[in-house]
KEKE-3310 file (N, C-alpha, C; in steps of 0.2 Angstrom, whole numbers, plus 5000, padded with zeros to 4 digits):
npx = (4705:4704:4691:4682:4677:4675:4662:4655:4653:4646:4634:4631:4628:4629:4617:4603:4610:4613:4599:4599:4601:4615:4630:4641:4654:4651:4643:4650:4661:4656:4649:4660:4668:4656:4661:4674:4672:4665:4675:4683:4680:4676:4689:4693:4688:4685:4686:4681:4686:4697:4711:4716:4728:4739:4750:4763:4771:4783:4794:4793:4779:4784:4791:4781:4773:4781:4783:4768:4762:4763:4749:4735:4723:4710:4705:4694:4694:4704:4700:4690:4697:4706:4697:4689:4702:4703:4692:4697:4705:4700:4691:4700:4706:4696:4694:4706:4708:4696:4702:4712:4707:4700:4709:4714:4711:4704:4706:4692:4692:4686:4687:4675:4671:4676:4683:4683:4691:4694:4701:4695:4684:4669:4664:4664:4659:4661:4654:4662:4658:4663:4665:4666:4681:4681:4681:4683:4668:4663:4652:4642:4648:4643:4636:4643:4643:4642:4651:4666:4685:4691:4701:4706:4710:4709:4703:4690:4691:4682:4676:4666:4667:4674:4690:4694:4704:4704:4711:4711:4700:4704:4703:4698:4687:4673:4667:4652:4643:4625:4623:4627:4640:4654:4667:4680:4690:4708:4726:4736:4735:4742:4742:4731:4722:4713:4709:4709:4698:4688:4686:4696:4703:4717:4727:4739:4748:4759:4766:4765:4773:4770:4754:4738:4724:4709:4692:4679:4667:4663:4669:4679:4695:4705:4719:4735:4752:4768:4781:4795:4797:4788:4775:4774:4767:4755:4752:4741:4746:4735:4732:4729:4736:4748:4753:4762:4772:4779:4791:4799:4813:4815:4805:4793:4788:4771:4764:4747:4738:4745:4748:4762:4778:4787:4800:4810:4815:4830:4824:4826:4829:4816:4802:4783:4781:4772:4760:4756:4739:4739:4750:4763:4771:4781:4781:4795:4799:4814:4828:4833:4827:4813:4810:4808:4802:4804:4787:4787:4802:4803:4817:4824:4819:4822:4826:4818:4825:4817:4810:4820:4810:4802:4806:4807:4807:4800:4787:4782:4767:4762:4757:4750:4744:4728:4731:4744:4751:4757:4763:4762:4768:4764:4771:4779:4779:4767:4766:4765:4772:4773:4777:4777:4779:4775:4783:4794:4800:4797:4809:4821:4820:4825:4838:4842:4839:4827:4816)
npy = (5036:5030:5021:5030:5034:5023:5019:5030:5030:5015:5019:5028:5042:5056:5053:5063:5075:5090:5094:5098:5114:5118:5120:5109:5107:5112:5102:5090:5091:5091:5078:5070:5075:5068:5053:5052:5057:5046:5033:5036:5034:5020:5013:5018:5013:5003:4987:4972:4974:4979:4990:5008:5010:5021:5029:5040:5047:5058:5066:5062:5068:5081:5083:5081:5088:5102:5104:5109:5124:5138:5145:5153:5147:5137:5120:5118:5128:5128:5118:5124:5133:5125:5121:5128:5131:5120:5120:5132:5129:5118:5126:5134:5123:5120:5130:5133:5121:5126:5136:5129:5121:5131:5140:5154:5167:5178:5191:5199:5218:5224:5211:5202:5194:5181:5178:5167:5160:5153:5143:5134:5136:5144:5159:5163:5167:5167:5172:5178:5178:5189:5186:5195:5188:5174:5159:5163:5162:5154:5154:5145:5145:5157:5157:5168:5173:5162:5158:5150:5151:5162:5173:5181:5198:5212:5220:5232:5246:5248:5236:5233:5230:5220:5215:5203:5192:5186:5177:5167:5172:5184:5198:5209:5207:5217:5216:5218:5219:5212:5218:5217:5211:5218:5220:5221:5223:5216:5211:5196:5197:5204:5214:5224:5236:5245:5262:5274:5280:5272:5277:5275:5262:5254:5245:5232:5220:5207:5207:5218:5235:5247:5254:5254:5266:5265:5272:5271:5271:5276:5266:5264:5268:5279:5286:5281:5276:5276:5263:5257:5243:5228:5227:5221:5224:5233:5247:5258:5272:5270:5284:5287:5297:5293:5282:5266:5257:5241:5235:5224:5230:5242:5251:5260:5277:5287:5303:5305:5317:5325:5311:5311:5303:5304:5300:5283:5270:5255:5238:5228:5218:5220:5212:5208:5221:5228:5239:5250:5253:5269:5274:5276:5270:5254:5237:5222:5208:5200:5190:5189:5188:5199:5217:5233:5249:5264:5274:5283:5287:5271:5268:5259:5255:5247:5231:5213:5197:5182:5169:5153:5144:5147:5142:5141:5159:5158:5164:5172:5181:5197:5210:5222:5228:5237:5248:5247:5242:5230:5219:5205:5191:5177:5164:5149:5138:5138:5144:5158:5172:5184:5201:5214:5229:5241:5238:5233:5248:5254:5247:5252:5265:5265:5264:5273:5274:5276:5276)
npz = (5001:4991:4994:4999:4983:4978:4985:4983:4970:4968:4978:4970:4973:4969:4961:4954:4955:4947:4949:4963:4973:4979:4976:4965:4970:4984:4986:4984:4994:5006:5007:5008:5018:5030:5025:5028:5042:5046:5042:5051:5063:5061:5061:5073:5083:5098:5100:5105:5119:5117:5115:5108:5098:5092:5081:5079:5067:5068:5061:5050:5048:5051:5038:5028:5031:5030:5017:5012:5007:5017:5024:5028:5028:5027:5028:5021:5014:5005:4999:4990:4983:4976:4968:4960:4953:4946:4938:4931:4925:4915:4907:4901:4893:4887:4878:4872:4863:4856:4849:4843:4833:4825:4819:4822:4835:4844:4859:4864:4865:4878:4886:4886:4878:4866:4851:4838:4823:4806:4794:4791:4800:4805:4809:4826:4841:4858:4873:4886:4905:4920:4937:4951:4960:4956:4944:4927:4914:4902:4890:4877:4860:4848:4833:4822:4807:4792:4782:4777:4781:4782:4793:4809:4809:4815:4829:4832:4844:4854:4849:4842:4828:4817:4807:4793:4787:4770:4759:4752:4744:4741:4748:4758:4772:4781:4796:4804:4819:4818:4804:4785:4779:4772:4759:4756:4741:4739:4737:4742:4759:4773:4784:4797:4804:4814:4817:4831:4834:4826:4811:4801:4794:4791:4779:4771:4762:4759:4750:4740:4742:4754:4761:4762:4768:4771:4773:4783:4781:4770:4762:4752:4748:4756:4754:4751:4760:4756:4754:4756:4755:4757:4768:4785:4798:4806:4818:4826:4836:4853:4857:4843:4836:4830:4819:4818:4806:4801:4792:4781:4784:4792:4805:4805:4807:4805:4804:4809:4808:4798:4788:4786:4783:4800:4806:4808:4812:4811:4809:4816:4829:4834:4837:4836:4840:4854:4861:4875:4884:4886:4878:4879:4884:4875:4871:4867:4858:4857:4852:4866:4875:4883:4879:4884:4881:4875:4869:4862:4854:4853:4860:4873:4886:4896:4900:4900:4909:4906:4916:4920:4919:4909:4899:4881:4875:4861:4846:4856:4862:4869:4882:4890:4905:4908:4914:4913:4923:4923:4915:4903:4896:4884:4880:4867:4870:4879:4893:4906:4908:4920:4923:4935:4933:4943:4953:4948:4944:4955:4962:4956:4955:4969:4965:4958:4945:4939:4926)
capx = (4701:4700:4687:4676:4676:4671:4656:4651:4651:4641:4630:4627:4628:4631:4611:4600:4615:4611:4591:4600:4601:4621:4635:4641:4657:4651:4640:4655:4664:4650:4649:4667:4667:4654:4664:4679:4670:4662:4680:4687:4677:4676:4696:4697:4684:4688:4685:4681:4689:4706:4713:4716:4734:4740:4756:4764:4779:4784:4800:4789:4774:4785:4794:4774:4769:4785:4782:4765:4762:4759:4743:4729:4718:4707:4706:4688:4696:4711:4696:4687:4701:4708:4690:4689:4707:4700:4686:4697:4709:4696:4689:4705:4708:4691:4697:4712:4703:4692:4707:4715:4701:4697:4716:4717:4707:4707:4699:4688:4698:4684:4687:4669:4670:4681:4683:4688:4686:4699:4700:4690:4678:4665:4667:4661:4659:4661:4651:4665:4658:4670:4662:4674:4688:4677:4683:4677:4663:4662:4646:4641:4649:4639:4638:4642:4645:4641:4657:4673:4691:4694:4707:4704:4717:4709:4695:4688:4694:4673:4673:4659:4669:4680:4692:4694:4707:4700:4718:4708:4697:4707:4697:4695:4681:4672:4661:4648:4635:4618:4624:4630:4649:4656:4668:4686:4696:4716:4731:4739:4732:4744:4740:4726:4722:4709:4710:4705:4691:4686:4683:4699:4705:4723:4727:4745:4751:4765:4771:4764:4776:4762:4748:4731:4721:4703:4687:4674:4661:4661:4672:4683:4702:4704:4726:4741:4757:4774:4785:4801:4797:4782:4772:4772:4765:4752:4749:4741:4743:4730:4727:4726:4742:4753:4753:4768:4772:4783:4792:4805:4822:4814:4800:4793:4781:4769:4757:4740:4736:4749:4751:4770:4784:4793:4802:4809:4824:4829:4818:4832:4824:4809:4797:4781:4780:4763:4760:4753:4735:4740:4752:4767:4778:4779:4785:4794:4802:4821:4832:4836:4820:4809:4812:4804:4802:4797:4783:4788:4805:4808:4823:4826:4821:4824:4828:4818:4825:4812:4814:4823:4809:4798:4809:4810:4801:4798:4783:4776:4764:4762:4751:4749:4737:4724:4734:4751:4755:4758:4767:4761:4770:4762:4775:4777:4779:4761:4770:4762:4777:4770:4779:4775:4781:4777:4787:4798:4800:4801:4814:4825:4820:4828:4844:4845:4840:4820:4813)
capy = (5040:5023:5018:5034:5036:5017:5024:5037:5026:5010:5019:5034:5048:5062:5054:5070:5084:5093:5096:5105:5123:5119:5117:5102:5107:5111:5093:5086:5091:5089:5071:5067:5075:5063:5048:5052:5056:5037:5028:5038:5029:5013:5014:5020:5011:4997:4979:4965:4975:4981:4997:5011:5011:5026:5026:5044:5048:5065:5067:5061:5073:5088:5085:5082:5099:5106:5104:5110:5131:5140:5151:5155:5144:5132:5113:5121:5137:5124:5112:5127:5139:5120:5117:5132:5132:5113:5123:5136:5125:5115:5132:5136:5118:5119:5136:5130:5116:5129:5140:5126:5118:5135:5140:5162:5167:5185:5192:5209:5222:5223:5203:5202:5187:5179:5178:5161:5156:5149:5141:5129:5137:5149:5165:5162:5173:5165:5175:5176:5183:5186:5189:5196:5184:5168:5158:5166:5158:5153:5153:5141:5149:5158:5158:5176:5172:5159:5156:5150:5152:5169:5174:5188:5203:5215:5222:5240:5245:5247:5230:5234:5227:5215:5212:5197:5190:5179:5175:5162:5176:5191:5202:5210:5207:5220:5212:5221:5216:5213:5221:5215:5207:5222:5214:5226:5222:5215:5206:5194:5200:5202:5215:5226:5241:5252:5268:5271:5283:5268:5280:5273:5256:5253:5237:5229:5216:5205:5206:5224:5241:5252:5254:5256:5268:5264:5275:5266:5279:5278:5259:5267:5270:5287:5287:5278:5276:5273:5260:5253:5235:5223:5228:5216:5222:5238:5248:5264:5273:5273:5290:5290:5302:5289:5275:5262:5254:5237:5233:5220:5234:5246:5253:5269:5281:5290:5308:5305:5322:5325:5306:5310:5298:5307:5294:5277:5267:5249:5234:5223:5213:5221:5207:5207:5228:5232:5249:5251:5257:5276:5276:5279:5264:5248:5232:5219:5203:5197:5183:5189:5191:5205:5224:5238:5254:5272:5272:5291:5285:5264:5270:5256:5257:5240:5222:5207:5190:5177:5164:5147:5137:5149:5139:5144:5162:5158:5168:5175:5189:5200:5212:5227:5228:5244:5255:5247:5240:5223:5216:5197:5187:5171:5159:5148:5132:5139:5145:5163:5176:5191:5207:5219:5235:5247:5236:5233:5255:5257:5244:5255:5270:5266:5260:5279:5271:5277:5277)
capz = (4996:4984:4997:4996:4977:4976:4986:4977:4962:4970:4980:4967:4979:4966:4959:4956:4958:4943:4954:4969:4973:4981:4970:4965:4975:4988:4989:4987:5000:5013:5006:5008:5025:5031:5023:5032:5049:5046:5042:5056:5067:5062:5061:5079:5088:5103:5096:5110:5124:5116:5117:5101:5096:5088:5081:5074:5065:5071:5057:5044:5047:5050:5033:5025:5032:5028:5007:5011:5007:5022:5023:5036:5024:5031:5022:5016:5009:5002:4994:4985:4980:4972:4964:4956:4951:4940:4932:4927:4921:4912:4907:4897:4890:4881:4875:4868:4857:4852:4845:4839:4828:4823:4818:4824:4841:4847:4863:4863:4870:4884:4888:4886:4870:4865:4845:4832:4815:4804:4787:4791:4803:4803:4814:4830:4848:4864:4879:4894:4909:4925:4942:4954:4961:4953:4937:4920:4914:4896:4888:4871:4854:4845:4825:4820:4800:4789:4776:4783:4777:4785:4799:4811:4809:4820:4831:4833:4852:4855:4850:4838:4821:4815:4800:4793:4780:4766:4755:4744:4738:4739:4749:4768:4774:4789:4800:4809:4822:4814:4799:4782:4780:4768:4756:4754:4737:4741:4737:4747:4762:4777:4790:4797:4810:4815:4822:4836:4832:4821:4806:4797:4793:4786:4778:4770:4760:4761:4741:4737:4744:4754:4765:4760:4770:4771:4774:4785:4781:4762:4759:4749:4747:4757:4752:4751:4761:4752:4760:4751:4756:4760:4776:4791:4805:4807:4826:4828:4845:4857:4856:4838:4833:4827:4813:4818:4801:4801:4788:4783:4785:4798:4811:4803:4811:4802:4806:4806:4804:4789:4784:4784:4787:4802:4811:4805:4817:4810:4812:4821:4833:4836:4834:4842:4844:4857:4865:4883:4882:4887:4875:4882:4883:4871:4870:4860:4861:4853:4855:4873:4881:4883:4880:4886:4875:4876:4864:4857:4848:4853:4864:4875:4895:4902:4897:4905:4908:4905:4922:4917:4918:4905:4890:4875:4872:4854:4846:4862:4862:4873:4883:4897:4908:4908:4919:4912:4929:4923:4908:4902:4891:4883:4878:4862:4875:4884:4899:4905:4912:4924:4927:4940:4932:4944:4958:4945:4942:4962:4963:4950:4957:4976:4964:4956:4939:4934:4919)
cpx = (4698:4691:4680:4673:4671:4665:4653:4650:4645:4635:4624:4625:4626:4621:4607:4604:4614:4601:4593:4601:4611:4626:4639:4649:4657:4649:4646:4661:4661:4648:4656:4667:4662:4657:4671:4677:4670:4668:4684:4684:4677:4682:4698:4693:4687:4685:4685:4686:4695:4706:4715:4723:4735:4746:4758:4771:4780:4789:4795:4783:4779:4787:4788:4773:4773:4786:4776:4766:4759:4754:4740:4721:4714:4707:4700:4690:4699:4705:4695:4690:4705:4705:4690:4693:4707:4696:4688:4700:4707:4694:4694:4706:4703:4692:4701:4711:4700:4695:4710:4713:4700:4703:4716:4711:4709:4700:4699:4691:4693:4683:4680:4668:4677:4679:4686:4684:4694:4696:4694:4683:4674:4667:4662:4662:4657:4662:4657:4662:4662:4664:4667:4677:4686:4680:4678:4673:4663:4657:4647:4643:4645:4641:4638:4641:4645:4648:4662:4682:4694:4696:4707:4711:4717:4702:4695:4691:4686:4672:4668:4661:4673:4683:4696:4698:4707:4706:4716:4703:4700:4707:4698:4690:4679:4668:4660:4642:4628:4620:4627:4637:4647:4664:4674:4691:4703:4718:4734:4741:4739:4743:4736:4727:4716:4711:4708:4699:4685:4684:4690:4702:4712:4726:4733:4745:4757:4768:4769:4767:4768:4759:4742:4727:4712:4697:4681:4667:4657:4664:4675:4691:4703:4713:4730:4747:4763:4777:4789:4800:4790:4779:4771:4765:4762:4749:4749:4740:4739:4728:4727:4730:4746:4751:4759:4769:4777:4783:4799:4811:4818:4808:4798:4785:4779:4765:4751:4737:4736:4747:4757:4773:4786:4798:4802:4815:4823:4826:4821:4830:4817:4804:4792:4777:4772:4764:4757:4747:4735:4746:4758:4773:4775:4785:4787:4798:4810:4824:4834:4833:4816:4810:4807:4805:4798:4793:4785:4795:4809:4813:4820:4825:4824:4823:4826:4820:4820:4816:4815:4816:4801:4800:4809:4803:4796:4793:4779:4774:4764:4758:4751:4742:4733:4727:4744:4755:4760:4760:4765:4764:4768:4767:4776:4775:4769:4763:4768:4768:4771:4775:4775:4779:4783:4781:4792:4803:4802:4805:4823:4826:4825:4834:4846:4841:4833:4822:4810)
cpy = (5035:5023:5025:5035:5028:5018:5026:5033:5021:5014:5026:5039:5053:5060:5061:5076:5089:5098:5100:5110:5121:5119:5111:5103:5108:5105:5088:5085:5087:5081:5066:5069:5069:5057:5048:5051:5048:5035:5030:5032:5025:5010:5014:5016:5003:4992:4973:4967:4979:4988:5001:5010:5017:5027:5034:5044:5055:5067:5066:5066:5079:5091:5084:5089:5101:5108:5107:5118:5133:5147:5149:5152:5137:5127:5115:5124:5133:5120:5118:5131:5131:5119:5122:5135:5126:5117:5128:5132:5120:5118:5134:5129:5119:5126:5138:5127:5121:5132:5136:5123:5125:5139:5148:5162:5176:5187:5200:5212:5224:5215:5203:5194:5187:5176:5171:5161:5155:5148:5135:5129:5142:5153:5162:5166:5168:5170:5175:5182:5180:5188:5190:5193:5176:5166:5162:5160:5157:5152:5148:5147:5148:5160:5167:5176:5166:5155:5156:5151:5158:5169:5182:5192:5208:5217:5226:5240:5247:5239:5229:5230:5225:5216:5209:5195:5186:5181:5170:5166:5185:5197:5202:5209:5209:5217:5218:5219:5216:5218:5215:5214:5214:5219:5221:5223:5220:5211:5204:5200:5198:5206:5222:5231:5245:5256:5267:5273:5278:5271:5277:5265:5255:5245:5238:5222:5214:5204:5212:5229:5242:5249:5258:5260:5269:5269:5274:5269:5275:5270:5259:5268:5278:5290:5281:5280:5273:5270:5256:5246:5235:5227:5222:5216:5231:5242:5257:5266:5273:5279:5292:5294:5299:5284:5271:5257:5249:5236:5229:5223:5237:5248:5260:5272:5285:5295:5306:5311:5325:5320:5309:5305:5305:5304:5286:5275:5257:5243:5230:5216:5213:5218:5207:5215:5227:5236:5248:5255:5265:5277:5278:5275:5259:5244:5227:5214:5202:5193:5182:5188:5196:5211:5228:5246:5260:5271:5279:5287:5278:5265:5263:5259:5251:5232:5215:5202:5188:5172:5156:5143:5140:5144:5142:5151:5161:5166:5170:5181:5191:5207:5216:5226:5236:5249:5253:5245:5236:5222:5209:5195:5180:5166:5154:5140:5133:5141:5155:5167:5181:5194:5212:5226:5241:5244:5236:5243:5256:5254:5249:5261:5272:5266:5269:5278:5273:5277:5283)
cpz = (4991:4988:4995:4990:4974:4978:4983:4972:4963:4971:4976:4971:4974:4962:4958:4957:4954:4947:4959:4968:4973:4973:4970:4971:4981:4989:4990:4993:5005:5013:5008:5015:5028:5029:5028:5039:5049:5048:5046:5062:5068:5062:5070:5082:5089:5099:5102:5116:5122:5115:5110:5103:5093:5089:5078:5073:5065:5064:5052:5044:5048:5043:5029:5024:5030:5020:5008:5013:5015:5020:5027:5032:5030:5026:5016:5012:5004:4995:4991:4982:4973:4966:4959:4950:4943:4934:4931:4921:4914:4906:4898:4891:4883:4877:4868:4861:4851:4845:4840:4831:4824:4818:4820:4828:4844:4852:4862:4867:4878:4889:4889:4882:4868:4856:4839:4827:4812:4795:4785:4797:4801:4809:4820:4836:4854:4871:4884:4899:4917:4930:4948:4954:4954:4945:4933:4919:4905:4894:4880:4864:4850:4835:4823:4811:4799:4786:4782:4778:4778:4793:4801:4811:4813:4824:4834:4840:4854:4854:4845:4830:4821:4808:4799:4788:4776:4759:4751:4741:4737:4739:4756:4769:4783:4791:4805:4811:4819:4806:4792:4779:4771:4765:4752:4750:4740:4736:4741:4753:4769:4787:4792:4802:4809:4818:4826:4839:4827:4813:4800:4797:4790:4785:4772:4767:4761:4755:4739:4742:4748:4759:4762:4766:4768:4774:4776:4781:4774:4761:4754:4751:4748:4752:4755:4755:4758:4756:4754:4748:4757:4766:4780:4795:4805:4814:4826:4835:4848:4855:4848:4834:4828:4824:4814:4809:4802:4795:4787:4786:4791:4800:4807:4806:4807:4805:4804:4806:4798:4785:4781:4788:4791:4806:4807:4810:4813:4812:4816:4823:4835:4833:4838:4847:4846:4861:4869:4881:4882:4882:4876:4884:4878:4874:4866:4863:4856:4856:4861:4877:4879:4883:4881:4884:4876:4869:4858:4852:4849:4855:4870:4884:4899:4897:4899:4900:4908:4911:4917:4913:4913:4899:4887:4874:4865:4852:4851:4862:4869:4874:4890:4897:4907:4909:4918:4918:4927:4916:4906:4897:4890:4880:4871:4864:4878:4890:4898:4911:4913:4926:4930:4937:4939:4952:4955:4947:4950:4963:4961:4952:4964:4973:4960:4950:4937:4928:4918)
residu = (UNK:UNK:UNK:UNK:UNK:UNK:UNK:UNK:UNK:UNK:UNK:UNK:UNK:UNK:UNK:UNK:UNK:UNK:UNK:UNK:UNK:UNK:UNK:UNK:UNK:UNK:UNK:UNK:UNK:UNK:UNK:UNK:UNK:UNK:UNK:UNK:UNK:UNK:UNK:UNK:UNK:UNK:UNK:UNK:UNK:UNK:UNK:UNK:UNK:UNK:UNK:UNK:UNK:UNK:UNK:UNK:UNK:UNK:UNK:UNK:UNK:UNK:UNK:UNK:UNK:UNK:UNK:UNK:UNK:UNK:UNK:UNK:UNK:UNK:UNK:UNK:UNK:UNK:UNK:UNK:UNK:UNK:UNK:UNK:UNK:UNK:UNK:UNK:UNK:UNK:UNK:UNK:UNK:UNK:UNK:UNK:UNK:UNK:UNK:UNK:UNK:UNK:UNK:UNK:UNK:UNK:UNK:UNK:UNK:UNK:UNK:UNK:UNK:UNK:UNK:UNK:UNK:UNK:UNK:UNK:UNK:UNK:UNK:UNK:UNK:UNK:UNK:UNK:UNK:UNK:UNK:UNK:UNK:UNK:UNK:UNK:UNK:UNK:UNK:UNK:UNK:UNK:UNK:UNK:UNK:UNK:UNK:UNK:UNK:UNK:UNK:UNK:UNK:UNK:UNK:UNK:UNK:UNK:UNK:UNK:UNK:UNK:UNK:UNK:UNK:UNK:UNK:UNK:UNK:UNK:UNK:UNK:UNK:UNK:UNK:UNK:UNK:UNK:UNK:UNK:UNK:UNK:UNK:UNK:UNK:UNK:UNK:UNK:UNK:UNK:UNK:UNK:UNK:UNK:UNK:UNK:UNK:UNK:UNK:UNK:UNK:UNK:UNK:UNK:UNK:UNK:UNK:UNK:UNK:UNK:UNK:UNK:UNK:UNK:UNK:UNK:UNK:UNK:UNK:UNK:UNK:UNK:UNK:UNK:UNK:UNK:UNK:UNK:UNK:UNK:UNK:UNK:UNK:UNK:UNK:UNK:UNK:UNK:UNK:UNK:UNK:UNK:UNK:UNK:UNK:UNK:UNK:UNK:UNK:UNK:UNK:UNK:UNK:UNK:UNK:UNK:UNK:UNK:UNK:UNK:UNK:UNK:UNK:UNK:UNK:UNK:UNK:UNK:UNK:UNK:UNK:UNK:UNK:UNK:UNK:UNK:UNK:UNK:UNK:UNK:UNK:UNK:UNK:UNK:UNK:UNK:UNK:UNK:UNK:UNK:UNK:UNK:UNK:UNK:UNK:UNK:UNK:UNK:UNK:UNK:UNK:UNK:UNK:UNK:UNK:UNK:UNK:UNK:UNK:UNK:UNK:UNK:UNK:UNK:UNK:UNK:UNK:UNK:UNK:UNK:UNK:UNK:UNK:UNK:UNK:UNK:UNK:UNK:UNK:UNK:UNK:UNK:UNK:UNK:UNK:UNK:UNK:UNK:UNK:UNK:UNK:UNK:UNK:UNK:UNK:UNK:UNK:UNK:UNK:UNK:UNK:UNK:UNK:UNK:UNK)
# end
């Protein structure tokens, strides 16, 4: 393989690859094939009469092959399914940088863009398009907003608006497309929600009792929630019914018809609460691993371990798929756990034990 690579370098093979129609992976297969055929050759071929030797080690290629995965792939399929595995991987690293430089990152609930800015960036939108099985595609980020020093707190489930927390001037700020940045009085600003009709906004501090409830329409203070302590953590349900309110001592659910407290249970360990898009289960993370929660009153269905070599959960988010199949947990290490719920749910079901 030295020998090939030194090629391609001397002879400049890859010249012009940029001009072709192919893809650079495929050329380079097709390139590497031919280089192999060659040094097979001049490897195997008689020399002044004498005979090929060919020497194999049977014990040593079974225990080769035996570490290699089995599959009905071909070395072709094996190169491309590898290649594409690179430039996803590539894909994400430049991603990462993004987020990193940028300090808070959120993607659009249609995974369409991907969202940074920071204290030291400006808001920015990065294009993702998927095409069936095929890495995502990252497109060049584009400047959405000029001023920097805002942190995104939430975004419409249309995708249509953002809101942004700017803690050095004391103020939300809605961002919407082609529109001009609306500019929402605070103090120590700490967490944000839309509905999911987008007609309300509800916003939180981390030193003042309360929730603010916002009125996109007008940008005005439609009313107030009472709350003993600071606010955390802000999630209205999917369908819109419900208000979750975190706060330091407990979990309190409110009517969005009334705006009444009807429902509060201790906030314990539930760190981390997110609601399945149908609304119908949640999830949270605590010292133990992962829990799994009806969403009507946080009662307790199931308890995932996290496998060994996930490490430390720390603050890992988390995330169901559309139909709730699927459970994701992101790690604080970088390490991406996947449950199978409804394999999960049949398993439990054979053992007497549904959910």
């Amino acid at each position: 393989m030295q020998g090939f690579f030194l090629q391609m370098i001397e002879k400049d093979w890859l010249a012009g690859v940029e001009k072709r129609q192919s893809r650079v992976s495929t050329l380079l297969l097709s390139v590497m094939e031919r280089h192999l055929v060659s040094a097979y050759r001049r490897a195997t071929a008689e020399k002044r009469g004498g005979r090929m030797t060919v020497s194999i080690d049977l014990a040593e290629a079974e225990e080769w092959f035996g570490k290699e995965p089995s599959s009905g792939e071909s070395p072709e399929q094996i190169f491309e399914r590898r290649w594409a595995l690179a430039v996803l991987a590539a894909g994400l690293r430049r991603l990462q940088e993004d987020c990193q430089a940028a300090g808070r990152a959120r993607l659009s609930p249609d995974g369409s863009a991907l969202w940074i800015c920071g204290f030291d960036a400006q808001l920015l939108r990065l294009p993702i398009r998927q095409k069936n099985l095929n890495p995502p595609e990252v497109g060049s980020p584009e400047k959405m907003a000029s001023e920097t020093g805002s942190l995104i707190a939430d975004i419409r489930s249309d995708g249509k608006q953002l809101v942004l927390s700017n803690n050095a001037d004391g103020r939300w700020l809605l961002f919407t497309q082609d529109q001009p940045i609306v500019s929402l009085p605070a103090e120590h600003l700490s967490s944000a929600a839309f509905s999911p009709e987008g007609r309300i906004l509800a916003t939180a501090s981390y030193s003042i009792p309360g929730v603010r409830l916002w009125s996109l329409s007008e940008g005005t203070v439609q009313r107030g929630l009472p709350t003993d302590t600071p606010v955390a953590g802000l999630h209205f349900t999917p369908d819109g019914r419900w208000l979750w309110v975190v706060t330091e001592r407990e979990i309190q659910r409110f009517d969005t018809q009334k705006w009444e407290r009807v429902f509060a249970v201790p906030v314990a360990d539930l760190r981390g609460l997110t609601f399945s898009p149908h609304g119908t289960m949640a999830t949270c993370r605590d010292r133990g691993g992962i829990r799994l929660l009806r969403a009507g009153d946080l009662s307790e269905i199931a308890r995932l371990s996290a496998p060994e070599y996930a490490g430390w959960l720390g603050n890992a988010s988390l995330d169901f798929s559309k139909d709730a199949s699927i459970l994701a947990a992101h790690t604080a290490t970088g390490t991406l756990i996947v449950w199978n719920l409804r394999e999960l749910r049949f398993e439990l079901r054979e053992l007497g034990m549904d959910w």
